[in-house]
C-alpha positions as CSV (number, residue, x, y, z in Angstrom):
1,X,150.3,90.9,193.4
2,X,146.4,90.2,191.6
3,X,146.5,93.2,189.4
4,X,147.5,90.8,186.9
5,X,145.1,88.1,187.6
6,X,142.1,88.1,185.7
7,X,138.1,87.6,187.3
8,X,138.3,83.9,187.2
9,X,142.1,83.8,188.5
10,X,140.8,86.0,191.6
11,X,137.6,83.5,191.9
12,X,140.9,80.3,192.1
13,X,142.4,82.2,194.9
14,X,139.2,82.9,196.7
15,X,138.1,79.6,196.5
16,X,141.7,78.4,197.6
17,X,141.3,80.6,200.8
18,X,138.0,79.1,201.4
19,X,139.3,75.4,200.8
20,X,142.0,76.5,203.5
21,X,139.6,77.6,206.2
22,X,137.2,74.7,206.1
23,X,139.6,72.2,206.2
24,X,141.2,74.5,209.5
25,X,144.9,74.5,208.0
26,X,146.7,77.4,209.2
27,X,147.9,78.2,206.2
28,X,147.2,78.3,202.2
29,X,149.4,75.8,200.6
30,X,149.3,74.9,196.6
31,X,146.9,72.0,197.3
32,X,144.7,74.5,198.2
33,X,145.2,76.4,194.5
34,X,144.7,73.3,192.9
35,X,141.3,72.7,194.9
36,X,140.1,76.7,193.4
37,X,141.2,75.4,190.0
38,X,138.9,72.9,190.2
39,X,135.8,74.5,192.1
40,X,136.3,77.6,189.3
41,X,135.5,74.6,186.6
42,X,135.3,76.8,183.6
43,X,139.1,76.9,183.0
44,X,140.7,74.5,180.5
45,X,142.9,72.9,183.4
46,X,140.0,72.0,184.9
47,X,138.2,70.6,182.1
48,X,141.2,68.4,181.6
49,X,141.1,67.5,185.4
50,X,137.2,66.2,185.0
51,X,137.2,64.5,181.8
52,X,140.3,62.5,184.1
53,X,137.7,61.3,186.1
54,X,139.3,63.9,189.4
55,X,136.8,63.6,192.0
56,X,136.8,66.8,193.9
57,X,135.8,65.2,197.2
58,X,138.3,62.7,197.3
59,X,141.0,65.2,196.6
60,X,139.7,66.8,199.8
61,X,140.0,63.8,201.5
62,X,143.9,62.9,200.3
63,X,144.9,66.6,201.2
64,X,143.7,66.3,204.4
65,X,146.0,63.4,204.8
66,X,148.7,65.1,203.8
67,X,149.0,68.3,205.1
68,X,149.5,67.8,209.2
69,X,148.5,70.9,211.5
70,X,151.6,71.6,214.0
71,X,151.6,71.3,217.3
72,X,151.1,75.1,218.5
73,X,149.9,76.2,215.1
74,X,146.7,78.9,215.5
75,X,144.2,78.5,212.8
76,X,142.3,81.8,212.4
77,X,140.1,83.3,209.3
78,X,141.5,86.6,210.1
79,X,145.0,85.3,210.3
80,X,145.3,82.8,207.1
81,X,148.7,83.8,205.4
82,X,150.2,81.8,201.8
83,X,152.7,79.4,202.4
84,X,156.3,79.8,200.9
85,X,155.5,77.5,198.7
86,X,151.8,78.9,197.6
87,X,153.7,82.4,197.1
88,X,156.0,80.8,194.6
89,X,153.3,79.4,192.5
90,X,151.4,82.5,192.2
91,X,155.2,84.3,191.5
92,X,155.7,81.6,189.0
93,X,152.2,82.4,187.3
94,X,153.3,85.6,186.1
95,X,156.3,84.3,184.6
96,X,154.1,81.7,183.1
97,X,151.8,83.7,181.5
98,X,154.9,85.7,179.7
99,X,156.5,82.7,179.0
100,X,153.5,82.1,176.6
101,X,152.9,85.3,175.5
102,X,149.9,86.2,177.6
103,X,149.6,89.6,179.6
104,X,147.6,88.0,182.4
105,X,147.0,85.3,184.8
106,X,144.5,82.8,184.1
107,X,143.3,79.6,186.0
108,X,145.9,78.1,183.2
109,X,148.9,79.9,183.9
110,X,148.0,79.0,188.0
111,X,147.7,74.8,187.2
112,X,151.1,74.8,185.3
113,X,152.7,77.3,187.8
114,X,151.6,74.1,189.8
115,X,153.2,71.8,187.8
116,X,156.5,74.2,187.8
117,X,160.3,72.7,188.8
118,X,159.6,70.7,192.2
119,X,156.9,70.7,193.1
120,X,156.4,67.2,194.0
121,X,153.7,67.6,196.7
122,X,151.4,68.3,193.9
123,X,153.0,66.1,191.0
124,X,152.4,63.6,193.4
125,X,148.9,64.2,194.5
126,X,147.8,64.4,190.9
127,X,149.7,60.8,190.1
128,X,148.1,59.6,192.8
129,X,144.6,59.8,190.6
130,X,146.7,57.8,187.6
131,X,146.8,61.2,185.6
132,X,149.0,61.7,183.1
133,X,151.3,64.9,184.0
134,X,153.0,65.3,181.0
135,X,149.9,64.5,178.4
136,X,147.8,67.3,180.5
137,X,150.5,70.2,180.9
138,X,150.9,69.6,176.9
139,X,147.3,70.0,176.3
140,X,147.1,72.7,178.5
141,X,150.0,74.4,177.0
142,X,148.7,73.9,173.5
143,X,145.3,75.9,174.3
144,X,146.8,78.5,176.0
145,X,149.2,78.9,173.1
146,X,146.3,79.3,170.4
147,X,144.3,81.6,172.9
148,X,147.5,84.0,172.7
149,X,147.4,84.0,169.3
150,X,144.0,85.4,168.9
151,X,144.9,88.4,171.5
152,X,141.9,87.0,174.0
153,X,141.6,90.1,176.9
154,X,141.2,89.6,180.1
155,X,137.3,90.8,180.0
156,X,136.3,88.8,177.1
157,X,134.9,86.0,178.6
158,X,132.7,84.7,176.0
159,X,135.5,83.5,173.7
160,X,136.5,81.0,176.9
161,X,133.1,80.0,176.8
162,X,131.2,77.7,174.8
163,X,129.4,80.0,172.5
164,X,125.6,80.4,172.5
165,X,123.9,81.3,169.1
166,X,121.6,84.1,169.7
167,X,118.9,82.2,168.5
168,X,118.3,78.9,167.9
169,X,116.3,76.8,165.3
170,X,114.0,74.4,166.8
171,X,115.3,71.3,164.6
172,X,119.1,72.3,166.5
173,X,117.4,71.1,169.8
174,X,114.6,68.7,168.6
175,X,115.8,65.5,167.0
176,X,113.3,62.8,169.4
177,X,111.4,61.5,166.8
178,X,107.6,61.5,168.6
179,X,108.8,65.1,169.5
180,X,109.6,65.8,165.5
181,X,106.5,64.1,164.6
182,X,104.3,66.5,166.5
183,X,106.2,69.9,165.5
184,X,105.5,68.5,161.7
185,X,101.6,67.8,162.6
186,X,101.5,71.2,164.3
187,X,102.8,72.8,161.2
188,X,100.2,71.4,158.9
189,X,97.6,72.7,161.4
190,X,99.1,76.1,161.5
191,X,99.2,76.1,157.5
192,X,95.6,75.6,158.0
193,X,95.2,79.0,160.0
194,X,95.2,82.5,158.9
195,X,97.8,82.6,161.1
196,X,102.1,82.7,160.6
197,X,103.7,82.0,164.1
198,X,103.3,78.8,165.8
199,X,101.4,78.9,169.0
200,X,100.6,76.4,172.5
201,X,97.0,75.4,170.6
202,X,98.5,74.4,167.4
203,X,101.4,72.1,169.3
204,X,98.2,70.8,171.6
205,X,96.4,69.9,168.8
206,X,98.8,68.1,167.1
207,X,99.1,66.0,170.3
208,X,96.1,65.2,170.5
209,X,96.0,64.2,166.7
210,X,98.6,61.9,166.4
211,X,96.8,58.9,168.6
212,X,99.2,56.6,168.7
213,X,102.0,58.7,170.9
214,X,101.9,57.8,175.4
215,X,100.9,61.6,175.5
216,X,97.9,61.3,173.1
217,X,96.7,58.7,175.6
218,X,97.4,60.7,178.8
219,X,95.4,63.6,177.5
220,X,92.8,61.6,176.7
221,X,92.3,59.7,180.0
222,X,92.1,63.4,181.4
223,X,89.1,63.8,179.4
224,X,90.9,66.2,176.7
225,X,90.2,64.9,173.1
226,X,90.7,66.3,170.1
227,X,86.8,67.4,169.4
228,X,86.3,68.7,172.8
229,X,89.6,71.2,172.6
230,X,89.0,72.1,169.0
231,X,85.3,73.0,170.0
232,X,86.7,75.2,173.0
233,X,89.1,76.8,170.9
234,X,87.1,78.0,168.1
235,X,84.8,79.8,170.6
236,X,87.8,82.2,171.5
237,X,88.1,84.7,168.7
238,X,91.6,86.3,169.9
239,X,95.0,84.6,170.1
240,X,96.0,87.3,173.5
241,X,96.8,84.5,175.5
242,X,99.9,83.3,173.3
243,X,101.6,86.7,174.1
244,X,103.0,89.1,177.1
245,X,101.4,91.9,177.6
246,X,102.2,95.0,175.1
247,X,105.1,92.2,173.4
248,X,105.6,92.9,170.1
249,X,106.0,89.3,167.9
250,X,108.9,89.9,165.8
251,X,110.0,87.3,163.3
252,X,113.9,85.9,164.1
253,X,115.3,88.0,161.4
254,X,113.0,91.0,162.9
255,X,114.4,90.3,166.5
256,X,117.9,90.6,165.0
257,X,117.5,94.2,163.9
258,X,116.0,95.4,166.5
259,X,118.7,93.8,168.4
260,X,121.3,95.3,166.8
261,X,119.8,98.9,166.4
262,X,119.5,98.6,170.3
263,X,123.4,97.8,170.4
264,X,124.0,100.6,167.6
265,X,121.6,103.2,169.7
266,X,124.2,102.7,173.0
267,X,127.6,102.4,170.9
268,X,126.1,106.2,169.1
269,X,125.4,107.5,172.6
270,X,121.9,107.5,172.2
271,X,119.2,106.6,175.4
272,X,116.4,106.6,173.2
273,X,116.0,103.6,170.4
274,X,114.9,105.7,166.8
275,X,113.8,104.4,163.5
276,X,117.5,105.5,162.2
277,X,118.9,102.6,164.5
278,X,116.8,100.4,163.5
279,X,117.5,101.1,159.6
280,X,121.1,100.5,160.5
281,X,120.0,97.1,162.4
282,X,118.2,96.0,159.1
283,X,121.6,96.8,156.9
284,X,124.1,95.4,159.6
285,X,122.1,92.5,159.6
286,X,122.0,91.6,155.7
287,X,119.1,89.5,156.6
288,X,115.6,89.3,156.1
289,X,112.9,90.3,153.3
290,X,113.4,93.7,154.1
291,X,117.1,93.6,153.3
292,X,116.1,91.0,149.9
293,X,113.7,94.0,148.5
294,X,116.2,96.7,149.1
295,X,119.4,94.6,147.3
296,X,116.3,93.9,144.9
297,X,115.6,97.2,144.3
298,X,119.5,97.8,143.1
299,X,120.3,100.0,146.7
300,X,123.8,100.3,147.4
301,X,123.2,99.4,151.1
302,X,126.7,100.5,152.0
303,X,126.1,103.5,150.5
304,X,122.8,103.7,152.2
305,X,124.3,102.8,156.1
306,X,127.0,105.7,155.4
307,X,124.3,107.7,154.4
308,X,122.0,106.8,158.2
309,X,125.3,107.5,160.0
310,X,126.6,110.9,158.5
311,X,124.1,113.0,160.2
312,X,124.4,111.5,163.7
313,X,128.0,111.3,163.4
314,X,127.9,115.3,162.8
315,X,126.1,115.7,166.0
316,X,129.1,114.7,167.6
317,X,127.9,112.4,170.3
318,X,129.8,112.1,173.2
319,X,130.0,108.4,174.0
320,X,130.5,107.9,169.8
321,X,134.0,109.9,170.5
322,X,134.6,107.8,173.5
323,X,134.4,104.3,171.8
324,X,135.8,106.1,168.9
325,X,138.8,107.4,171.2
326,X,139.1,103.9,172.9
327,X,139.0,101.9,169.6
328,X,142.1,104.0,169.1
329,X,144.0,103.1,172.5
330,X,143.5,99.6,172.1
331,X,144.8,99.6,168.5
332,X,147.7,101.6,169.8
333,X,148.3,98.8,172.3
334,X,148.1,95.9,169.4
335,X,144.4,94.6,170.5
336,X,141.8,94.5,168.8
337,X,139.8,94.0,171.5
338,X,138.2,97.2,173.2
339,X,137.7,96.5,177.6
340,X,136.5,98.9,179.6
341,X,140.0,100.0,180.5
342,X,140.5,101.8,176.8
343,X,136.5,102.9,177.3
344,X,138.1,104.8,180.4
345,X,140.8,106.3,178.2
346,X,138.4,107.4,175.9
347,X,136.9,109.3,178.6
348,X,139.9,110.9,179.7
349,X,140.7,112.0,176.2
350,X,137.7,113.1,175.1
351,X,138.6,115.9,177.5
352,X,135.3,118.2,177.7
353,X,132.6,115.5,179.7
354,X,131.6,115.4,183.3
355,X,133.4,111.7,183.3
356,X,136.7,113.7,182.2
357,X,136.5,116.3,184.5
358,X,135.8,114.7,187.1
359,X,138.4,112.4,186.6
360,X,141.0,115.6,186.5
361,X,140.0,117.1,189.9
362,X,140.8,113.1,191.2
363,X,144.5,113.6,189.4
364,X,144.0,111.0,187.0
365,X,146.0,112.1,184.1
366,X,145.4,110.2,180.2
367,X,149.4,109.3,180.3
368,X,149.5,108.2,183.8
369,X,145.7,105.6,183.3
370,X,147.8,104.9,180.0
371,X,150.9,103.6,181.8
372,X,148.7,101.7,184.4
373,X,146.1,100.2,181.4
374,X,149.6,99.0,179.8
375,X,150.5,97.5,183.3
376,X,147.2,95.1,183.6
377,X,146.6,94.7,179.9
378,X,149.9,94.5,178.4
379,X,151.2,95.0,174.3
380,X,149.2,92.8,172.2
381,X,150.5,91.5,168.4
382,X,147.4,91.8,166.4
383,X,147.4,93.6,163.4
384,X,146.1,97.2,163.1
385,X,144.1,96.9,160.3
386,X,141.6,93.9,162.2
387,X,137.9,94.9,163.3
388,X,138.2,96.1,166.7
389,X,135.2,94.4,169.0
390,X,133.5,95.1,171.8
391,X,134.2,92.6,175.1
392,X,130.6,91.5,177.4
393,X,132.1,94.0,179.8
394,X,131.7,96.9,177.5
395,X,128.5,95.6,176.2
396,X,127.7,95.2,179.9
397,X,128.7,99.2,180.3
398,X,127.0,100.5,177.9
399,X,123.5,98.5,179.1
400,X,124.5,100.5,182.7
401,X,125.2,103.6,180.7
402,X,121.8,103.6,179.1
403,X,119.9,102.9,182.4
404,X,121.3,105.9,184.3
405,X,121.3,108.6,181.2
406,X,117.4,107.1,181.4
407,X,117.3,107.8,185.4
408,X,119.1,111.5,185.2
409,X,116.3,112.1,182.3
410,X,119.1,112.4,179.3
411,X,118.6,112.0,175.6
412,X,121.6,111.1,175.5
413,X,123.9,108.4,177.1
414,X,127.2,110.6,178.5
415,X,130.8,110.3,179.9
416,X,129.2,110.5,182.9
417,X,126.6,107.7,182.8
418,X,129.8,105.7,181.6
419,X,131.9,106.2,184.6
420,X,129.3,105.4,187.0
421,X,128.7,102.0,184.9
422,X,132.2,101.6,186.0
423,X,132.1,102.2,189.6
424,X,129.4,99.7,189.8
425,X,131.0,97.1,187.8
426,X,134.0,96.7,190.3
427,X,135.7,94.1,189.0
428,X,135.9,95.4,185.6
429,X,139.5,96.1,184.2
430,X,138.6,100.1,183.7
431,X,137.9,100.3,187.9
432,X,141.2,98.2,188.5
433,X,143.4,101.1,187.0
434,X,141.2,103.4,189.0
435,X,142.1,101.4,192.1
436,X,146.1,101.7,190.9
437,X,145.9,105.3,190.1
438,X,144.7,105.9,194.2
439,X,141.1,106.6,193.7
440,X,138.2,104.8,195.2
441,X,133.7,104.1,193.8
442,X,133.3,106.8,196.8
443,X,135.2,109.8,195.4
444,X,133.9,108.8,191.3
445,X,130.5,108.9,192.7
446,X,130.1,111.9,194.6
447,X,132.0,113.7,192.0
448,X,129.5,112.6,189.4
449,X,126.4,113.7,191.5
450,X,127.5,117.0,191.9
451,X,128.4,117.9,188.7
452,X,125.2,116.0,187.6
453,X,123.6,118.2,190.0
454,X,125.0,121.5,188.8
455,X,124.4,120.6,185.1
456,X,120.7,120.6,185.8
457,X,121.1,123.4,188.1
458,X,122.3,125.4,185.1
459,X,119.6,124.6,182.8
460,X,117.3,125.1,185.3
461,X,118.6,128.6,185.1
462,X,118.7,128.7,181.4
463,X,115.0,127.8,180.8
464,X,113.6,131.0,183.3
């Protein structure tokens, strides 16, 4: 029934079950559902629920009420079964989500399977708090509807999510004025420096300047003035303090490229970070001074990307053929969104890896992982032509991928190192069709090991 039901649908349920058992009913009924919703919180239902002033602990209180154990009845953990009526709304959810074009179940498509036909135990409860059922399973509706059309996957959480920049600028998070007033002072202290990168001493200082700020005074009741701490700080002759050890300070625009030559290093299969990534980081960028002189300079920095890539796409890199390969699959599906689930089809079809292989001695065929990825994914509508982007999962996978070509001493991140980033990301949509197709983490493991084993074996040999 859940091979539909995305991470945060699966966390509703369990928190459902949980809800059950405390309260001791001896079954799971729909108030129960509607008690996960909320405990989930990051769904829009929820969101809805709170900013309608729903107070989780009185909704406890009036379920309680309500739902009347049975004379005879045997509440047990090990025993706790869905009501008739919870089965229907989780039945309902599916048809739901088709209903409004989505090829999962999210906490959504579980609140207005709630609000489905006649069900007028929960109607009723949500009345009860003066909420307006018609105003909410609009809203809902309408968000859902617009998520659709943007062909959101079950593993791309982020878009969900509020979305954090990557970096932020201090005046985005600063606007107290004292606080303003103090950056500014430290500023014209740090102009003042041979230095280019604000540090603790300069913000100190500035402080310890402006006399007429509470903190000015509280410093200076400790005995800390500005003559005293200027004095102590000229004697120290190296600015060590203001870093971690063996840290690199790297401008924002710096930290960007190297940031995405890391990301380009994993996507091109590599487990070591080279000057060529970092090139590429600097032109995906199309930021920074670096960037300014080469545009400058009349460089045709497409040209000059295409250029960085050729040779290491010649090299034929196995994970580059993989995300290449699963690019491909989730295009042919009408996504443009690439899960781990078309990762593990690019393993499959790239045919010639440990990850392939292994998979073949399982049984796990690229038409049969194909049929069950269309199962849990679904047909998408977006166009073919659209950039194709990685979800957190992948991102996630790749991060794994990179640790364990590091532990089996590889240059290079493999099929292999892939598919063990999926057996220890279990709840990722790629181990799901594993789970379908009859194989367990167990049997992907021990196969990898082996033949992990064996491939070092062999160039043991090679080298005497």
């Amino acid at each position: 029934m859940f091979e539909r039901y995305t991470e945060k649908a699966i966390k509703v349920i369990t928190y459902a079950q949980e809800e059950a058992l405390f309260a001791k009913h001896p079954r799971l009924y729909p108030e129960h559902i509607l008690l996960g919703i909320i405990r989930e919180g990051s769904g829009i239902a929820a969101r809805f629920l709170r900013a309608s002033n729903f107070k989780i602990e009185v909704l406890r209180e009036k379920i309680n009420e309500t739902i009347v154990i049975e004379q005879g009845e045997v509440v047990s953990p090990d025993m706790l079964t869905f009501s008739p009526a919870a089965k229907k709304v989780l039945q309902e959810a599916w048809d739901v989500a088709k209903s409004l074009r989505t090829n999962y179940i999210n906490p959504e498509h579980l609140f207005l399977s709630l609000l489905k036909g006649n069900n007028t135990a929960i109607i009723k409860l949500l009345k009860s708090f003066d909420v307006d059922i018609d105003r909410i399973k609009s809203s809902v509706t309408r968000v859902v509807e617009h998520k659709a059309k943007n062909c959101l996957h079950p593993e791309d959480s982020s878009k969900s999510q509020s979305i954090v920049p990557r970096y932020f600028s201090f005046a985005s998070i600063a606007e107290e004025s004292e606080l303003t007033q103090i950056i500014n002072s430290a500023k014209d202290v740090l102009y003042n420096t041979s230095y280019e990168i604000l540090g603790t001493e300069q913000i100190l200082l500035a402080m310890l300047e402006n006399k007429g700020l509470n903190i000015s005074t509280l410093l200076e009741s400790e005995g800390i003035n500005l003559q005293n701490f200027s004095d102590k700080l000229e004697s120290i002759n190296s600015r060590s303090e203001e870093y971690f050890q063996n840290e690199i300070p790297f401008t924002p625009k710096a930290y960007f490229a190297i940031n995405s030559a890391y990301e380009f290093a994993k996507e091109l299969g590599s487990a070591n970070l080279m000057p060529e990534h970092v090139l590429l980081g600097i032109l995906r960028e199309k930021n920074g001074l670096a960037y300014r002189v080469l545009k400058e300079l009349g460089v045709d920095t497409d040209n000059l990307f295409r250029k960085v890539m050729k040779p290491i796409e010649k090299q034929k890199p196995e994970t580059l053929t993989i995300i290449r390969l699963a690019r491909e699959e989730a295009r042919r599906l009408g996504h443009n969104v690439v899960g781990t689930e078309q990762v593990l089809l690019g393993i499959i079809g790239e045919g010639t890896g440990i990850g392939a292989k292994v998979l073949k001695d399982l049984g796990i065929t690229l038409k049969d992982a194909r049929i069950e990825v269309k199962k849990i994914i679904g047909s998408g509508n977006c166009r073919p032509e659209k950039e194709t982007i990685l979800t957190p999962r992948v991102k996630k996978l790749l991060e794994i991928a990179w640790e364990k070509a590091k532990k089996y001493k590889s240059q290079r991140i493999e099929s292999e190192h892939l598919l063990l980033g999926i057996t220890k990301e279990r709840e990722c949509m790629a181990m799901k069709a594993l789970q379908n197709l009859g194989v367990d983490v167990l049997e992907i493991r021990q196969g990898i090991l082996k033949a992990i084993e064996e491939k070092i074996q062999n160039k043991s040999v090679n080298v005497d």
